[in-house]
VOGU-3710 file (C-alpha; in Angstrom, 3 decimals, decimal comma):
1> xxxxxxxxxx> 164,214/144,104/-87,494  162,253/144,166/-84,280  160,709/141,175/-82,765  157,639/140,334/-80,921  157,926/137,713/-78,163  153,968/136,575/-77,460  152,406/133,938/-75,056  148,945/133,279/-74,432  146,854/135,836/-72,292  148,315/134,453/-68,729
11> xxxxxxxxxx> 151,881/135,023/-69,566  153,745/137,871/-69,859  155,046/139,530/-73,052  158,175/141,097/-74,553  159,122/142,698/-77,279  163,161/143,044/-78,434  165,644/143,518/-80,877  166,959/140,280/-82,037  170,842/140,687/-80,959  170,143/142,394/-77,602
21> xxxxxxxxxx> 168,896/140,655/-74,885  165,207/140,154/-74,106  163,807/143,181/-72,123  162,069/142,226/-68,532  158,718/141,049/-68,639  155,668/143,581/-68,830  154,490/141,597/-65,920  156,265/140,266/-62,635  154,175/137,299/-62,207  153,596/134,962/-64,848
31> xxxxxxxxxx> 150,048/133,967/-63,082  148,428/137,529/-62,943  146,089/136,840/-64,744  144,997/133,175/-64,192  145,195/134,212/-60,550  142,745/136,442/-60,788  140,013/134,007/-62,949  138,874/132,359/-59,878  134,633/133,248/-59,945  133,232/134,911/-56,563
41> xxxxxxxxxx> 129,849/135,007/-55,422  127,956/137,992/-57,412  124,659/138,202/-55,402  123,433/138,798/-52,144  121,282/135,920/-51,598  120,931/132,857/-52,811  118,119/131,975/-55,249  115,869/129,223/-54,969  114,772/127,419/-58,451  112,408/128,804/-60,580
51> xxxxxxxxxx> 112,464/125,262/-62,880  112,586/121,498/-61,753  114,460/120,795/-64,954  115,532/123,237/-67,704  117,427/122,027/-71,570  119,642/124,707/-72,836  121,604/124,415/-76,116  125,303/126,133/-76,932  126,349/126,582/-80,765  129,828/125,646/-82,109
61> xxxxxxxxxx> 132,094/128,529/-82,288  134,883/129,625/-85,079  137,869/131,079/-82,797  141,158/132,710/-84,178  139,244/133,717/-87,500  142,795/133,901/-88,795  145,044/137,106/-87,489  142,589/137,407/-84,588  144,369/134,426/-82,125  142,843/134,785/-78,941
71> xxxxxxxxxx> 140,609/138,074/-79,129  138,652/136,919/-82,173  135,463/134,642/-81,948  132,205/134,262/-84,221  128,993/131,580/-83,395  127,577/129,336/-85,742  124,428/128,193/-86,112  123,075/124,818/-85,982  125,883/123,190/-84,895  126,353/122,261/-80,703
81> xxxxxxxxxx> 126,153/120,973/-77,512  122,454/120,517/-75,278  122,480/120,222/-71,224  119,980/119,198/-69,519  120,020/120,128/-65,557  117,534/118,839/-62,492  116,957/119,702/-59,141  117,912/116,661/-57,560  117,439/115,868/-53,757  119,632/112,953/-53,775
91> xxxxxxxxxx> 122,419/115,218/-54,886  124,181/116,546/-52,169  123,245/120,621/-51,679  125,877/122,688/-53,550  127,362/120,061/-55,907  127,172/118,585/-59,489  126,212/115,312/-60,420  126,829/114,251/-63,987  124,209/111,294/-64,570  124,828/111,139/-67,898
101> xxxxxxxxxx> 127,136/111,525/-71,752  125,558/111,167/-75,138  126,506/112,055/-78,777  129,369/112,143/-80,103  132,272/111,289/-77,725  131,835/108,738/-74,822  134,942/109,571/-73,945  134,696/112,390/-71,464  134,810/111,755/-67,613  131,545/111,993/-65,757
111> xxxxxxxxxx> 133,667/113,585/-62,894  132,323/117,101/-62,410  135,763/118,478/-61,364  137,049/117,054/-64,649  134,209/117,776/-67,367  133,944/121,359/-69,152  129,814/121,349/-68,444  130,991/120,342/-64,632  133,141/122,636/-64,164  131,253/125,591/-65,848
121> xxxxxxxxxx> 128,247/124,538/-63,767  130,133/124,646/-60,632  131,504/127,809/-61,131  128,267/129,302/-62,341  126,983/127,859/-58,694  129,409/129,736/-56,409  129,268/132,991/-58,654  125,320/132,636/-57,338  125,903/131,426/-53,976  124,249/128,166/-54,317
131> xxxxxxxxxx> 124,345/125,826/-51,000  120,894/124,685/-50,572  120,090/122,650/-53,378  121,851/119,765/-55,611  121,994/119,237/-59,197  122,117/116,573/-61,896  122,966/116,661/-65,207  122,809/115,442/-68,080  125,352/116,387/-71,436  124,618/115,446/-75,156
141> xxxxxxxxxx> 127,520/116,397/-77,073  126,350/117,088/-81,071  130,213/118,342/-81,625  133,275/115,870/-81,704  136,388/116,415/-79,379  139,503/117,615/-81,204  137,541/119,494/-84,092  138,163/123,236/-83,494  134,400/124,165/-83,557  134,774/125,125/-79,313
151> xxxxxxxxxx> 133,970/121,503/-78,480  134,857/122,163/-75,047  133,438/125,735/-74,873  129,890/124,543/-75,643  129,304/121,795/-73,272  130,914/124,778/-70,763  128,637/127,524/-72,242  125,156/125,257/-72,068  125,995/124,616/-68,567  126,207/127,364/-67,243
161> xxxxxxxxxx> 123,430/128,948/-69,153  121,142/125,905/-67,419  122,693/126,973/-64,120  121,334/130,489/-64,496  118,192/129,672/-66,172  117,198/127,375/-63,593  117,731/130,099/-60,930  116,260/133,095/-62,403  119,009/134,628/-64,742  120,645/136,394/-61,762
171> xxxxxxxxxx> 123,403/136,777/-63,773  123,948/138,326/-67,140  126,320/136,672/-69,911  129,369/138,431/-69,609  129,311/137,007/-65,984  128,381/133,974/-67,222  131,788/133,838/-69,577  133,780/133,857/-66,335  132,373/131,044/-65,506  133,310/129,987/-68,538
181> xxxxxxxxxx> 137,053/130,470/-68,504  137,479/128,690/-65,461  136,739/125,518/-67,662  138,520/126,738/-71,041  141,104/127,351/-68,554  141,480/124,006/-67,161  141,061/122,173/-70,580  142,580/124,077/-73,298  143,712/127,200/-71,974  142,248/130,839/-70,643
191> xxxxxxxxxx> 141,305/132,010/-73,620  137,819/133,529/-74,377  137,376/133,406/-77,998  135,315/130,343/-77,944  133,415/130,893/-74,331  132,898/134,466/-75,597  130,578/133,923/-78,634  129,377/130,336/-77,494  127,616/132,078/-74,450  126,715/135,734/-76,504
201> xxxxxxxxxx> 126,249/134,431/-79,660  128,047/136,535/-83,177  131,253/137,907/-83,257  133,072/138,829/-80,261  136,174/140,775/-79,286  138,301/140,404/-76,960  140,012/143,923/-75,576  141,354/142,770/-72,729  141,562/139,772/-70,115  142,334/141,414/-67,100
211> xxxxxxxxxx> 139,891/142,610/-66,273  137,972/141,057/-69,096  136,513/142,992/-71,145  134,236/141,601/-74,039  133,419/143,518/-77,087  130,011/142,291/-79,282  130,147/143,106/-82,860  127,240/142,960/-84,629  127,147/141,359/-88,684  124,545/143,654/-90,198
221> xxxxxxxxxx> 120,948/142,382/-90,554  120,556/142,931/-94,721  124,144/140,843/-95,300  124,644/137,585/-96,081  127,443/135,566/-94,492  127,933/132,189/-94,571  130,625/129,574/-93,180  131,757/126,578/-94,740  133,438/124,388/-92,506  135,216/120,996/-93,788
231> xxxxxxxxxx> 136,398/118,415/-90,566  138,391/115,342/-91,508  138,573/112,437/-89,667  141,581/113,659/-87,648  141,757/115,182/-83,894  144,184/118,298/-83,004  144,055/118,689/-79,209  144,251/122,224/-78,626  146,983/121,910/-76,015  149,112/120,114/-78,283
241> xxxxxxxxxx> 148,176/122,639/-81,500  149,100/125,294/-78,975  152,544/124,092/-78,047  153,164/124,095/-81,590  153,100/127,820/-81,623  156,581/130,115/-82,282  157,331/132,095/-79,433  158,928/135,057/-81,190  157,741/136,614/-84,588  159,447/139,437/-86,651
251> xxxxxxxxxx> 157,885/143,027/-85,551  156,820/143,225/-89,721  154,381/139,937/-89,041  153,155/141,652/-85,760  152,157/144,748/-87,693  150,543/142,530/-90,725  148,662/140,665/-88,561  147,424/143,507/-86,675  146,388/145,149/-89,748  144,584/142,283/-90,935
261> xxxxxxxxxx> 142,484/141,430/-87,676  141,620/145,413/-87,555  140,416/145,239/-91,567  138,354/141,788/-90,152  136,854/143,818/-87,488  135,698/146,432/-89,753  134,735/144,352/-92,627  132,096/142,423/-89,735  130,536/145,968/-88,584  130,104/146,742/-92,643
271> xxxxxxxxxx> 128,851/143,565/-93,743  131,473/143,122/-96,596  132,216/139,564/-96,712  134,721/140,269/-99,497  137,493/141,633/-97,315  136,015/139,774/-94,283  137,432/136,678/-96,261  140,960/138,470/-97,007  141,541/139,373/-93,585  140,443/135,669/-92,334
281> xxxxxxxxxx> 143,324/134,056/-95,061  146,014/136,627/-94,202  147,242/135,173/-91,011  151,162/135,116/-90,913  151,767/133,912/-87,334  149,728/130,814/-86,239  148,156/129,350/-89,651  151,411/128,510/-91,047  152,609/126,588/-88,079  149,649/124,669/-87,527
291> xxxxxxxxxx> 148,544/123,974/-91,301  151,804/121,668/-91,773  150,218/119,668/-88,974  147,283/119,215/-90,158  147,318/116,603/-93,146  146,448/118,268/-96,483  145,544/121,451/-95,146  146,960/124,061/-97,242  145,568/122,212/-100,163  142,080/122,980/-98,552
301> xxxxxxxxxx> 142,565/126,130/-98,412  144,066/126,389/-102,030  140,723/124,484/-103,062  139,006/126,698/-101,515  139,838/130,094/-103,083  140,335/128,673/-106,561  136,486/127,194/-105,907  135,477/131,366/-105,168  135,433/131,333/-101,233  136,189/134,860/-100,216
311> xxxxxxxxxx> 138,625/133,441/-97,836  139,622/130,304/-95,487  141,534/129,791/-92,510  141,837/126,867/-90,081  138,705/126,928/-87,412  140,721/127,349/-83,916  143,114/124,618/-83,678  141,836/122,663/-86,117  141,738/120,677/-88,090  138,336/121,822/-89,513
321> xxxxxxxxxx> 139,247/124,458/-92,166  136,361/127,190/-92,452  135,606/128,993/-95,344  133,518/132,331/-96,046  130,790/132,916/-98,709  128,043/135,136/-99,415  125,555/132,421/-101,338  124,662/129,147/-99,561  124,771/127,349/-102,460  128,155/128,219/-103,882
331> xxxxxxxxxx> 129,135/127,119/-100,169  128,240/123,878/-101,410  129,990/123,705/-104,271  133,066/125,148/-102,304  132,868/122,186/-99,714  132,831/119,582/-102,075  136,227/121,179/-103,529  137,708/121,601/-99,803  136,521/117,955/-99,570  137,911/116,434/-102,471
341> xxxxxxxxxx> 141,535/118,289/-101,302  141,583/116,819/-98,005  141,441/113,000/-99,125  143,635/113,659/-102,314  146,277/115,349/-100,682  146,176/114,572/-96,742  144,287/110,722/-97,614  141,953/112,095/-94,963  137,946/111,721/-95,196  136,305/114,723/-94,167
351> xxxxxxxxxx> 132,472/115,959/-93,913  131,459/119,402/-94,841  128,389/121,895/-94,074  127,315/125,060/-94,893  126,252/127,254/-91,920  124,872/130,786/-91,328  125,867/132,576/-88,113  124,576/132,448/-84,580  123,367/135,559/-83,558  121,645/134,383/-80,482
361> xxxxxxxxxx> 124,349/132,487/-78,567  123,661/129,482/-75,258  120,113/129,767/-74,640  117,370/127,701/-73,139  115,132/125,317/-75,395  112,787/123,793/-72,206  111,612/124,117/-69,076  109,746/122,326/-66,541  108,423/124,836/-63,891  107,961/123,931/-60,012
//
């Protein structure tokens, strides 16, 4: 039996027979493609503001959606992160200043070189050439830290939305998801399946990272799709969730899981929820080593299916567990179940909510022109 050795998108990757010895790396350096991820200026000249102020908003984001870990990504509605951004004069010209943190968390540093919306702004900055004018901002944060709803992702994704907005929208979103990464990559990894659909809203693929290449898929207009997402009163850092990953997996996994995320795909450009959900609870290579870690998970999910969700899966890292419906109101009745299952089996209290998907993805709410 063949196996797969696999890393995350900046490392290289293998594949070998389990009593030879592991073949050379694909790649030479292990950095080729974090190397690379650094933002350059993209225009000409540098824009003046169209706004004194602008307010954008960035929805929560489902990554992995089971076999799809790392090139798999959906928005969800009603759910996020707001920014709001200033021209400032007592800012110094071509810098950040974070004036304030609301919401959820007061937790994060108010250090622009060490805050997702910071860092996404900056980078959004240089990718327009900005030198002349200074910035303030300020972040409410409606999702908790830890949750695997792209926590990070959508302070990252409002920012640099604002950034653009409050410049013209010089630059279009894909552009704006590099600026993206360079915060993912600094907090959880460089990995685009949250940045991706936080910034462009729906499902996204990933095809490739270098150069990155981002593939909407678009959820039929006359289907009904609905998520169901259950988060206990427990944080999974993503680093930490991400450590806990194998590094090889047996060639017959690689295959299933490959099958499944294709099947996912297609059931998303049909609009069959039905085998949307069995792709998104067939995932044989992360889910079952990040479940265990997550107290009463796999109860959840067995709550879950027995209660008529199509299909569940943990929601990135975790440890909110997401499920998929066609009815809002069966949701319900499905949450309650996934509820009950966390505190009887993990002891955990959890919170649950029925959402449709975001089609529209970071976008601006307000403005205040000059």
């Amino acid at each position: 039996m063949a196996t797969l050795c696999f890393h995350s998108p900046s490392k290289p990757i293998s594949y070998f027979h389990p009593k030879s010895k592991p073949s050379p790396p694909l790649f030479s350096k292990v950095s080729v493609f974090r190397c690379k991820a650094s933002v350059q200026t993209l225009v000409s000249v540098e824009p003046e503001p169209v706004f004194t102020s602008v307010k954008t908003f960035a929805p929560a984001t489902v990554a992995n959606l089971g076999p799809g870990f790392d090139f798999l990504g959906c928005a969800v509605d009603g759910l996020g992160d707001h920014v709001t951004l200033r021209v400032d004069p007592s800012v110094r010209a071509g810098e950040v200043l974070i004036s304030e943190i609301t919401g959820t968390t007061a937790k994060l540093s108010t250090n622009p070189l060490r805050n997702c919306a910071g860092i996404a702004a900056i980078a959004t900055m240089k990718m327009l050439g900005i030198r002349s004018v200074g910035l303030s901002l300020d972040l409410h944060k409606g999702l908790p830290l830890g949750s695997g709803l792209g926590s990070s992702a959508a302070s990252a994704a409002a920012a640099a939305v604002a950034v653009n907005e409050i410049f013209g929208r010089k630059l279009v979103r894909e552009e704006l998801v590099l600026a993206g990464l360079e915060s993912e990559a600094k907090v959880s990894g460089y990995h685009a399946d949250n940045i991706a659909p936080a910034i462009m809203g729906g499902f996204v693929l990933i095809r490739n990272y270098e150069p990155l290449d981002l593939k909407p898929l678009r959820f039929p207009e006359d289907k009904e799709l609905f998520f169901v997402l259950v988060s206990p009163e427990f944080e999974a850092p993503t680093k930490k969730m991400r450590a806990a990953l194998p590094t090889e997996i047996p060639m017959v996994h690689h295959v299933w899981n490959s099958s499944q995320a294709a099947a996912l795909v297609a059931a998303v450009l049909e609009g069959d929820a039905v085998m949307l959900g069995k792709a998104l609870s067939s995932d044989k290579v992360v889910e079952p080593t990040r479940a265990p870690l997550i107290p009463g998970m796999e109860a959840v999910k067995k709550a879950a299916l027995e209660a008529g969700a199509f299909g569940c899966t943990i929601s990135g890292a975790g440890p909110t567990a997401v499920a998929v419906i066609d009815a809002a109101e069966k949701g319900e009745e499905i949450g309650e179940k996934m509820v009950e299952a966390f505190m009887r089996v993990g002891n955990l209290k959890s919170v649950a909510c029925v959402k449709k998907l975001d089609k529209v993805g970071a976008r601006l709410v307000s403005s205040v022109s000059k």
